[in-house]
N, C-alpha and C positions, 0 to 999 in steps of 0.2 A: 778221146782225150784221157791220160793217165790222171788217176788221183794224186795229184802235190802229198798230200798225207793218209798214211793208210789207215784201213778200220783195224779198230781193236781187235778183229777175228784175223787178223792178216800178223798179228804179235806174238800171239799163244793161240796156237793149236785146240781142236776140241778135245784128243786124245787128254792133251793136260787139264782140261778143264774136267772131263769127268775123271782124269785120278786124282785131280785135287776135289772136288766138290760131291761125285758119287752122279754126275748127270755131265751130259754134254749142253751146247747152248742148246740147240734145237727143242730139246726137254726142257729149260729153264725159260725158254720164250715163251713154250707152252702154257707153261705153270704161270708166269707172270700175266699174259693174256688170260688166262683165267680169273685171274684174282683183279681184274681191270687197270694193272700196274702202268697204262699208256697214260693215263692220268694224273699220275703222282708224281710229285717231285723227286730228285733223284735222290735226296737224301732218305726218302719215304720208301723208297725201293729197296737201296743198297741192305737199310735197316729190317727191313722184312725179310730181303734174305738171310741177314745174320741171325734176326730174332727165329724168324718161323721155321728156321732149315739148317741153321747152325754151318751157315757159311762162313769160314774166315772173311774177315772186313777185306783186304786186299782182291781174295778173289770175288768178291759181295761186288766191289765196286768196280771190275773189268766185265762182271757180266751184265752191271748194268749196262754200261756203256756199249758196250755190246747191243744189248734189247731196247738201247736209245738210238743207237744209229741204225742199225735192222726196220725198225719202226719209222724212221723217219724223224726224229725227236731230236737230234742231235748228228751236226755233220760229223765227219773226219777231219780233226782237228781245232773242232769248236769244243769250248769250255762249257761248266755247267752256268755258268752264269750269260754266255751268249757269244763273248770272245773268242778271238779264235789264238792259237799259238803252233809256234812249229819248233821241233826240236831237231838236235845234229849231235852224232858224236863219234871220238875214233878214242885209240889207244897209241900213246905216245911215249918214247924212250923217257922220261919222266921222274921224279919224284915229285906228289901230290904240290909239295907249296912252287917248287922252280916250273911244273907246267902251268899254276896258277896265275904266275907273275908273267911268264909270257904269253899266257891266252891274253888276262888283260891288258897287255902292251898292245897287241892285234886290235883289240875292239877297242880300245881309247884311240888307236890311230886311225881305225878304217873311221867311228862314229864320231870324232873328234869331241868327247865327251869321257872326264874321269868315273870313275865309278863312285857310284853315290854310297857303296860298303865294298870293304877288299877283305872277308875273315880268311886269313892265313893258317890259324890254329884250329879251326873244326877239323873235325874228321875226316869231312869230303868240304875242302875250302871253297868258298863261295864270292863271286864278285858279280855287284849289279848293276847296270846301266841303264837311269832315267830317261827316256824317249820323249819328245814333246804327243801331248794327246793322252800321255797317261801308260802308254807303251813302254815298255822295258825289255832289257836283255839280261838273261842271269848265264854268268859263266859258272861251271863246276867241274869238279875235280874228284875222283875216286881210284884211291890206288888200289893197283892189280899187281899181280904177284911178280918178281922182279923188278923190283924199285920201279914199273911203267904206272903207270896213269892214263884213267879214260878222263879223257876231255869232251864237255859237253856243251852247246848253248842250246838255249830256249831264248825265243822272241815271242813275247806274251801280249796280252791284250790289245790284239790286232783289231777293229771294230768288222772284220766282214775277212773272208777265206781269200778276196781276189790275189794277196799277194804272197800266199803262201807259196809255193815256187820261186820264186826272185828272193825271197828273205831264205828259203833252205839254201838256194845257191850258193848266195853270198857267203852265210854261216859256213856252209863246208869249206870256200874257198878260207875263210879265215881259218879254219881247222888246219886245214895242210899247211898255214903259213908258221904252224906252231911246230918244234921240233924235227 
């Protein structure tokens, strides 16, 4: 059976990891297996990389998640808190606020639910949608060169990964209903 969500080492490459950090994972699993990092929280890790090795925080915390999932600590697609969430996203003929206003048109109609904020004026506009159970769906928007726009959802605090597939489906199919 395929993974619904890939691991972090399935995102960035190790090549990228030791030209940004001076190590690939397999040396940084090392090192944190040494220093008993299967232990500690993930904020406790992240920060040991930046502090003791002068990791940037970004790549501090891909390689946690990395030596969380590798170890067993942390599925594919589970949150640090236990959650799970699954994300989607394409690139659309677009300008940032007109592909905002039609993604949210897509998920208020599929979820028959408005969004509980619609920012139009950020940078990368944002709209979110309250789920019963505490679950949410966040739409976003980043423009790319030529007036396009990458269009994105995330459906967040899933309590368990069973439906991570049916909720990516869904999500994509609303993607292609935009533009």
């Amino acid at each position: 059976m395929s993974t619904p969500v890939g691991s972090n080492a399935e995102g960035v490459g190790d090549d990228a990891v030791r030209a940004a950090t001076g190590r690939d994972r397999a040396e940084w699993f090392a090192l944190l297996d040494e220093a008993g990092a299967a232990t500690w929280t993930h904020k406790d890790v992240a920060g040991w990389l930046v502090r003791e090795h002068g990791v940037d925080g970004w790549w501090a915390q891909g390689i946690t998640v990395g030596f969380e999932q590798a170890r067993g600590i942390r599925r594919p697609g589970q949150r640090q808190d236990g959650t799970f969430e699954a994300s989607v996203s394409r690139t659309v003929d677009l300008a940032p606020t007109d592909a905002l206003r039609a993604l949210a048109a897509v998920v208020t109609l599929q979820l028959d639910v408005d969004p509980l904020a619609l920012n139009l004026t950020a940078k990368h506009p944002t709209a979110r949608f309250p789920l019963e159970g505490g679950e949410y769906v966040l739409a976003t928007v980043s423009p790319v060169a030529d007036g396009r726009s990458s269009i994105g959802l995330t459906w967040g605090r899933m309590p368990d990964g069973t439906r991570l597939t049916e909720v990516k489906a869904r999500m994509r199919e609303w993607l292609r209903a935009v533009g």
